[in-house]
C-alpha positions in Angstrom: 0.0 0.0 0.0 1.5 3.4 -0.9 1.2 6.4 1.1 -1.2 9.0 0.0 -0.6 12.4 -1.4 -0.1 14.5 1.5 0.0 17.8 -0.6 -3.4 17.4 -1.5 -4.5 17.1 1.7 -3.2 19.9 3.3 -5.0 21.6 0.5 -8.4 20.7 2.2 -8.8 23.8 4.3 -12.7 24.7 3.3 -15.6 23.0 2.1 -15.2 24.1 -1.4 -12.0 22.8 -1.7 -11.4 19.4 -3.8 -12.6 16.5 -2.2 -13.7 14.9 -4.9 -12.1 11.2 -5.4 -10.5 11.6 -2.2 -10.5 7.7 -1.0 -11.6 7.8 3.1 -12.4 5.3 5.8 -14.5 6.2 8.4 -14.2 4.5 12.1 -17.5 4.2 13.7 -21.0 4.3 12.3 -22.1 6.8 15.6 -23.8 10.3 15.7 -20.5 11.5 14.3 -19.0 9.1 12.4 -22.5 9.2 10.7 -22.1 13.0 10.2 -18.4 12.9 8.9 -19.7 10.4 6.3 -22.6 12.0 5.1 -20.5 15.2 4.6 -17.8 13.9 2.3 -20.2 11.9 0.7 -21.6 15.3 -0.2 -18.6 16.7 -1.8 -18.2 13.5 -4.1 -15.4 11.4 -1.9 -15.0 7.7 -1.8 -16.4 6.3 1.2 -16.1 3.2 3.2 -17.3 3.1 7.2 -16.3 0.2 9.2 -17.8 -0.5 12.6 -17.6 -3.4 14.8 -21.4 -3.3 15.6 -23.4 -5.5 14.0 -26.2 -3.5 13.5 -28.6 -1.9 16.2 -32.1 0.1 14.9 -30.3 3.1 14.8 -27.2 1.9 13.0 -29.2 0.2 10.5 -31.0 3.2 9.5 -27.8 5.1 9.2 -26.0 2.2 7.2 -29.2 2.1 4.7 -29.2 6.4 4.7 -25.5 6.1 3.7 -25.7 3.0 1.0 -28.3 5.4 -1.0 -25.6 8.0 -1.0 -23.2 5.2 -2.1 -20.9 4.8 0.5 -19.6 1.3 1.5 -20.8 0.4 4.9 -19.5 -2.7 7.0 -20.4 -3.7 10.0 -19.5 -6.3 12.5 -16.4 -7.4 14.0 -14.6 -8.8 11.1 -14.4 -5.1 10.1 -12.4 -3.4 12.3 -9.6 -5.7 12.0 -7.0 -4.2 9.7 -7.7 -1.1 7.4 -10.1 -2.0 4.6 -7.8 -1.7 1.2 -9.9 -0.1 -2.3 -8.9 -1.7 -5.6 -6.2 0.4 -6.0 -4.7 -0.6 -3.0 -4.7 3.2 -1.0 -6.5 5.0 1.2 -6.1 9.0 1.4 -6.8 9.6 5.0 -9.1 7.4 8.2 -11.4 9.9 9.7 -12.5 8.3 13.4 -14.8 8.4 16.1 -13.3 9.9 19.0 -13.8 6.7 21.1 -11.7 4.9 18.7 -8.6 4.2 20.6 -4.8 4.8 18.8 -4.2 0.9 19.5 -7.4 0.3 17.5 -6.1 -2.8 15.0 -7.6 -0.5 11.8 -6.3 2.6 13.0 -2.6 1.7 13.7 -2.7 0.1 10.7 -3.2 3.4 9.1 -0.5 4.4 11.0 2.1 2.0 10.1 1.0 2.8 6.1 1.4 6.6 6.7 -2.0 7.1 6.2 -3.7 10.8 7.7 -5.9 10.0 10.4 -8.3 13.0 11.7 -11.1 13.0 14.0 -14.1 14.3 13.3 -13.5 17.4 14.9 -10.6 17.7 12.4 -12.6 16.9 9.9 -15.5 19.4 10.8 -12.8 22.2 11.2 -11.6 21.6 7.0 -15.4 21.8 6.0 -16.1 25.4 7.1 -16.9 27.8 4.6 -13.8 29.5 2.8 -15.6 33.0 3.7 -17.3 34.1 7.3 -17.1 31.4 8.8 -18.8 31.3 12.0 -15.9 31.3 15.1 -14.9 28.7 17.4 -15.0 29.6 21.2 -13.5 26.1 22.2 -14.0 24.1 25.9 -12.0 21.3 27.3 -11.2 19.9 31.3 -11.3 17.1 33.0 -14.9 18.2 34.2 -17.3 20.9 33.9 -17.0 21.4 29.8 -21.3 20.5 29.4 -22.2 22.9 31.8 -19.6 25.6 30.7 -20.6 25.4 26.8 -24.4 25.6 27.7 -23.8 28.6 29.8 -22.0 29.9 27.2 -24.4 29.2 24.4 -27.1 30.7 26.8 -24.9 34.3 27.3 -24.4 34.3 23.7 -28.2 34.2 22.7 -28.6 36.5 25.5 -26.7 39.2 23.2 -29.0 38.4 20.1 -26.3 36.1 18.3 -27.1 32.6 16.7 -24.8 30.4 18.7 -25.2 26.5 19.4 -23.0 24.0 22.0 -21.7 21.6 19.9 -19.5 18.4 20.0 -18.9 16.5 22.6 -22.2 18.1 24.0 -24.1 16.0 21.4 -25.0 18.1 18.4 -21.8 17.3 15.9 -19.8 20.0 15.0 -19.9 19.3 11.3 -24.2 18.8 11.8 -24.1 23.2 12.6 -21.7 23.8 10.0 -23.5 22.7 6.9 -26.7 23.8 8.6 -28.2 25.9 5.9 -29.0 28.7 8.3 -25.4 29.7 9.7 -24.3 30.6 13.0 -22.9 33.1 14.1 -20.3 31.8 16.8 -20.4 27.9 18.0 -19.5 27.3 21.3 -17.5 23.8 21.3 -16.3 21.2 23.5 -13.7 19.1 23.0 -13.0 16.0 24.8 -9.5 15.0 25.1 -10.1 12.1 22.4 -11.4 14.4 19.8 -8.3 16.6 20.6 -5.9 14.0 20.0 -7.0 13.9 16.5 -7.2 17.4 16.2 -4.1 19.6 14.9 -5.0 22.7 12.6 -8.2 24.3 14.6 -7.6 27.9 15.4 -10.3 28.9 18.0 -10.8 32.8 18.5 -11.2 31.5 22.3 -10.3 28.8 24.1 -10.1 27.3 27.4 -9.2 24.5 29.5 -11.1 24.1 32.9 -9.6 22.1 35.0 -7.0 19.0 34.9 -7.0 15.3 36.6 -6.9 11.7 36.0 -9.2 10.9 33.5 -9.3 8.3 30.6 -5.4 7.2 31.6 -6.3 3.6 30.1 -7.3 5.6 26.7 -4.3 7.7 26.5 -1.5 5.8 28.3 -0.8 8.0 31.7 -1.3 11.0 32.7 1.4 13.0 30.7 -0.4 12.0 27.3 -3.8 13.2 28.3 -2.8 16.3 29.5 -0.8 16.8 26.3 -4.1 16.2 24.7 -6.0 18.8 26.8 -3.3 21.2 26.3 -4.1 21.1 21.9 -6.6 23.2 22.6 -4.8 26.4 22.9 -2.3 25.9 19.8 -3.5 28.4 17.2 -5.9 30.6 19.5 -6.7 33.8 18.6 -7.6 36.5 21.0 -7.6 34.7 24.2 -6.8 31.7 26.0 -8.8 31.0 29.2 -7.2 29.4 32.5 -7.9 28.7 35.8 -6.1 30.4 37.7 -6.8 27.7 41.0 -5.2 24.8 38.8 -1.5 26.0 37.9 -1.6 23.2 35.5 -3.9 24.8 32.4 -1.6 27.8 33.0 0.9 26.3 32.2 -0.3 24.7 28.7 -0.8 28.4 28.1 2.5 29.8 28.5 3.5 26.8 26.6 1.2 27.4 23.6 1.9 28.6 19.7 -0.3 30.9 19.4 -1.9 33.6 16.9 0.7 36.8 17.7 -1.3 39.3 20.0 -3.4 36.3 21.7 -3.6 37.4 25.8 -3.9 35.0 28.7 -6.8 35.8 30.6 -7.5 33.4 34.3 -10.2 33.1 36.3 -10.8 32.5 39.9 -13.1 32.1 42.8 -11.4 35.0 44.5 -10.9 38.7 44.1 -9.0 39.0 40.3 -5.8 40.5 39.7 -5.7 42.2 36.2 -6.4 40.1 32.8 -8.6 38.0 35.1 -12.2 37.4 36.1 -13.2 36.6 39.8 -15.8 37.1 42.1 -15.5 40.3 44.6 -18.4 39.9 47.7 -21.8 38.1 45.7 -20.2 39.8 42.3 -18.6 38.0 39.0 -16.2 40.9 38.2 -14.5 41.1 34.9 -10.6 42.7 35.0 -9.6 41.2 31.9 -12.1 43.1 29.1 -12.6 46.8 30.4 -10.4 49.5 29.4 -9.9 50.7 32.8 -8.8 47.2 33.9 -5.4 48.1 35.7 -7.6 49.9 38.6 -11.3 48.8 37.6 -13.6 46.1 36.6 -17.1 45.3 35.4 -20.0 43.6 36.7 -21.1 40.5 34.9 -23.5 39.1 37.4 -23.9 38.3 41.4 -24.2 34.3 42.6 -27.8 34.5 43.2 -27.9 34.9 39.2 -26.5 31.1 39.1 -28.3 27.6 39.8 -28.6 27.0 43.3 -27.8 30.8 43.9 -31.0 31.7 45.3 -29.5 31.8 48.8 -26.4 33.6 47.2 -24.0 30.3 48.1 -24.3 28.1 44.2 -21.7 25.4 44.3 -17.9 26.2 43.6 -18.0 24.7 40.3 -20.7 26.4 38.8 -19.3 29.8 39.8 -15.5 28.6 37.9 -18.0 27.0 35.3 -19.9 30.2 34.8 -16.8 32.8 34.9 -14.9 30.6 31.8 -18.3 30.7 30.0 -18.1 34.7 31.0 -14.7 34.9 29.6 -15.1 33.3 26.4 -18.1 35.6 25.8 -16.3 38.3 26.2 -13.7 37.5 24.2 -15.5 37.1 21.4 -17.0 40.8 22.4 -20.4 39.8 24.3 -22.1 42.7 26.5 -21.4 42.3 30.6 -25.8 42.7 30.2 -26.0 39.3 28.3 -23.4 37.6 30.2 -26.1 38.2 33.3 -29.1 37.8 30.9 -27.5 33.9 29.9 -26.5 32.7 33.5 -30.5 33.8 34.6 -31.8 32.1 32.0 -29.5 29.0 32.2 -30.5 25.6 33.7 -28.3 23.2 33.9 -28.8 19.8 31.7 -30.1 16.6 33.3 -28.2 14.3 35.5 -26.1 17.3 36.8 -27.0 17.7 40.4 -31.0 17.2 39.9 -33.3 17.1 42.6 -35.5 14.4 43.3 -38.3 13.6 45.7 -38.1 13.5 49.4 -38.7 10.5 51.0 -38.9 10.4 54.7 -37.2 13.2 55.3 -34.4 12.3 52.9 -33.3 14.0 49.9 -32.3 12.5 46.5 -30.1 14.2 44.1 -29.1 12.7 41.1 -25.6 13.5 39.3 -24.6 10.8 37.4 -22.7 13.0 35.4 -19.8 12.6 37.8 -17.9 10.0 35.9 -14.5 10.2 37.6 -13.3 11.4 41.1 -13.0 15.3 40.0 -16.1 15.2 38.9 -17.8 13.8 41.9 -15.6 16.1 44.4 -17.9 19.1 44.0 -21.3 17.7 44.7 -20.3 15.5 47.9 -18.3 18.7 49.0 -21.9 20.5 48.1 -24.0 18.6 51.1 -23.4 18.2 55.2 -24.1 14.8 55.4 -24.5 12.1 52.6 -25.1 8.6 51.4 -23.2 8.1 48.8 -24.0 5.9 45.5 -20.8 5.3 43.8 -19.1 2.6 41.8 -18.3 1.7 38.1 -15.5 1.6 36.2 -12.6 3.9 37.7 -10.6 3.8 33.9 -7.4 3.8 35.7 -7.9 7.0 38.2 -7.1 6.7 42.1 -10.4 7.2 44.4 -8.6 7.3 47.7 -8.1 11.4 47.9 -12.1 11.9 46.9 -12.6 9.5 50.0 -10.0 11.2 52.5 -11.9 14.8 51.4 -15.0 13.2 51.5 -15.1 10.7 54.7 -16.1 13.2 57.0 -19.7 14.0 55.0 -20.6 10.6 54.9 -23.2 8.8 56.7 -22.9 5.5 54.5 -21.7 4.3 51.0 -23.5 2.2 49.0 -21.5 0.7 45.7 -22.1 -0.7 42.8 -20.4 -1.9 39.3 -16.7 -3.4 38.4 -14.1 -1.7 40.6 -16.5 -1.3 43.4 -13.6 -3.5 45.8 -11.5 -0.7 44.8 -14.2 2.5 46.5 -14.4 -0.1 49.4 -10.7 -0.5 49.8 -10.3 3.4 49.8 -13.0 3.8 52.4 -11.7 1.3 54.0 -8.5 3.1 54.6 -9.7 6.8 55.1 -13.3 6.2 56.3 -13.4 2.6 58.6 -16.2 3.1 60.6 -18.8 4.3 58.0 -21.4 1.6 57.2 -20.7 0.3 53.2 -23.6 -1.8 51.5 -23.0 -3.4 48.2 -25.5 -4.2 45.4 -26.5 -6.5 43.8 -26.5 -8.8 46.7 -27.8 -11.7 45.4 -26.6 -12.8 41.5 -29.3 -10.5 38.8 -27.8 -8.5 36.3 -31.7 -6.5 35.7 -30.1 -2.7 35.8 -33.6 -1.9 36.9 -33.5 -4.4 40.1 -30.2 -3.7 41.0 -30.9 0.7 40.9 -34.2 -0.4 43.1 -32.1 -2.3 45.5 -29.3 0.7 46.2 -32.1 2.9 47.1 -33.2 0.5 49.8 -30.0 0.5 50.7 -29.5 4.0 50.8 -32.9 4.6 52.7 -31.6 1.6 55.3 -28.3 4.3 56.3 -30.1 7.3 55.9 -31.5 9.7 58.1 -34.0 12.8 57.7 -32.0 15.5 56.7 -29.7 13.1 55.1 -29.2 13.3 50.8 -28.9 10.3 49.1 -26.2 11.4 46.3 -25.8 9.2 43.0 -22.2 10.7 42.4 -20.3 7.5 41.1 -17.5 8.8 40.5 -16.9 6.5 37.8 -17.9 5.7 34.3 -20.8 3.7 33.6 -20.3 0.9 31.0 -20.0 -1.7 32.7 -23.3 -2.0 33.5 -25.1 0.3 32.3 -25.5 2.1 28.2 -24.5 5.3 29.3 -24.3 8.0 32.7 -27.7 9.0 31.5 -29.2 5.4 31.6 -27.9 4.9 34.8 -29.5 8.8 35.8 -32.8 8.0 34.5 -32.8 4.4 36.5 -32.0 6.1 39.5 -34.5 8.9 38.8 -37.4 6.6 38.0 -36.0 4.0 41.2 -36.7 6.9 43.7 -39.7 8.0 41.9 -41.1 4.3 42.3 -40.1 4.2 46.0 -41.6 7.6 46.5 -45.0 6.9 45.1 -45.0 3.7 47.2 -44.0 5.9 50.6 -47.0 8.2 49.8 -49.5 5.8 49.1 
């Protein structure tokens, strides 16, 4: 197999560039994978999409969409076991899925033939138009990126603008960009998979939130992921975002190529310094985009404009969530009225510290959006005393300082999913004398029966006044199809439970 032209590549900058002919495997027949196919297919490339699924409802339908378009769709295991060869024997360039891991048997075969491989992301970035092309105000972090690119999305239709949170947030990037109404600005986030893939984006603003363990069975250790992270500042325009609390995304910024005159603006939970946003008393302040900024600053908004402000004390994280959505907005030139207008307005998205019914006395909050130990961190620091409903699969990251902080908040543990010996071992250690349940108990491997039993469990530690906290810390695959399965179980277990209370 011979290597592909690499000058005609790097010609493929825009979508009205020559993609015709252009010879492309695509990895993975998802929301994405679907979107990166349908798009080439558009612009008269060669396509074939391997995926190792061998075909659900919703694949099906996209396999049948994409055969009438005349791409070359194979599924099932046998597929995604060396790179598929055409008749001439070469490929031009694998786009992938971001989930597709480096190791992946078709795409180190690309690698070992010199073959191109983009992510979607990449892919998404070469489709824009040649001419006004709507700016990229770009999110990343270990935790936080949903929340911070909704809030940001909100601020920016708060000024009148057609924005849209795309990417890892759901809608795919390349979806908004051939959307025949264009936007205006797209605010983006990037998970550190999709940045690997990624090497010629040039945000106008971008910003990493926060940095810790994550995903270190995907990308090899620690040192690799954050290298990923850290992509997201090469080639940034006006301003790259950091936060200030974690010296760690500074310093990807200082060590950054970026577009000459970019400025490095932080944010903090306490008072700003100049080229930063904080909070002074109840207020967001903004020292980084007034002119005045070396001995004034602007108003953006007070706490009690944020989710769970009404008492003027929202969790930590939403304030650092909501001052890099702040930032970014103003980067790109928002009004400090907006930015107040969008964090009223916004609501955070399912699964993300929800409320549920009381039972007895005892609260229920549901964020099964915590899928590591940072994420998790915020909402058991949120409560005074908690059972917690953890467990699943930990992808490598250490749960014993999340237990040490946590141990004192905690009336009892209840644990679920594959490395739940690992939670038990940690609480073991820094929390010995709180009660632990595990479930199931008995042998069943019904999702449904085993979320009904951890919330007899739960009810069996708690007390009234107590919350009952789904915080897992941990992914959710191995048992369940997603973190927002497992929410919606847990949701719908309480809401069985509290119907049955009542009645």
């Amino acid at each position: 197999m011979t290597a592909p032209d690499a000058g005609r590549l790097t010609g493929l900058t825009h979508r009205d560039a020559d993609w015709a002919g252009l010879r492309v495997v695509v990895t993975g027949l998802g929301i994405s994978g679907f979107a990166a196919a349908d798009a080439l297919l558009e612009r008269g490339a060669q396509v074939i999409v391997v995926d190792a699924g061998n075909g659900s409802t919703e694949q099906s339908e996209r396999a049948r969409i994409l055969g009438i378009l005349d791409a070359d769709v194979r599924l099932g295991p046998e597929h995604v076991t060396d790179l598929p060869a055409y008749a001439e024997g070469q490929v031009d360039l694998v786009v992938t899925s971001p989930g597709w891991r480096p190791d992946q048997p078709v795409l180190a075969a690309a690698a070992r033939h010199g073959i191109p491989i983009w992510g979607e992301v990449e892919l998404a970035w070469r489709m824009r138009p040649a001419t006004g092309a709507a700016p990229w105000l770009t999110v990343t972090g270990t935790n936080g990126k949903t929340t911070t690119v909704q809030m940001l999305e909100a601020i920016l239709r708060a000024d009148g603008l057609r924005a849209l949170a795309v990417g890892n947030v759901g809608t795919p990037i390349i979806e908004a960009l051939l959307d025949p109404e264009p936007y205006d600005v797209l605010a983006v986030e990037l998970s550190s998979f999709q940045l690997h893939w990624s090497e010629s984006i040039s945000a106008m603003a971008s910003c990493v939130l926060n940095v810790a363990p994550d995903h270190l069975d995907w990308h090899g250790g620690e040192g690799p992921y954050a290298a990923a992270k850290a992509k997201i500042y090469e080639n940034t325009q006006v301003a790259c975002v950091y936060n200030v609390d974690d010296p760690a995304t500074e310093a990807m910024v200082e060590e950054a190529d970026v577009v000459e005159g970019c400025r490095a603006i932080g944010f903090t939970l306490g008072t700003p310094n100049l080229s930063m946003l904080g909070v002074v008393d109840d207020v967001l302040a903004d020292r980084a985009f007034v002119a005045e900024r070396k001995t004034s600053a602007a108003e953006l908004a007070t706490l009690r404009d944020l989710p769970g402000g009404a008492d003027g004390a929202p969790a930590p994280h939403l304030v650092a969530d909501a001052l890099a959505a702040a930032a970014l907005a103003r980067a790109y030139g928002v009004s400090t009225a907006a930015v107040q207008r969008g964090l009223r307005d916004f609501r955070p998205g399912d699964h993300r510290g929800t409320e549920l019914e009381e039972i007895g006395g005892v609260r229920f909050v549901n964020d099964s959006k915590a899928t590591n130990p940072h994420a998790a961190a915020g909402p058991l620091q949120a409560h005074a005393s908690i059972v917690w409903v953890a467990g699943g699969q930990l992808k490598g990251a250490d749960i014993d300082p999340l237990v040490a902080a946590s141990a004192s908040r905690l009336r009892g543990v209840v644990l679920m999913g594959q490395d739940r010996a690992e939670f038990a071992a940690a609480l073991g250690r820094h929390a010995p004398d709180v009660p632990v349940l595990e479930v199931p108990s008995g042998d069943t491997t019904d999702v449904t029966a085993v979320m009904d039993e951890a919330i007899e469990a739960a009810l069996s530690l708690a007390r009234p006044g107590d919350v009952v906290l789904l915080a897992p810390a941990a992914a959710s695959l191995d048992m369940f199809d997603s973190y927002a399965v497992r929410g919606e179980l847990f949701t719908a277990s309480v809401r069985r439970r509290a119907g049955g209370a009542e009645s």
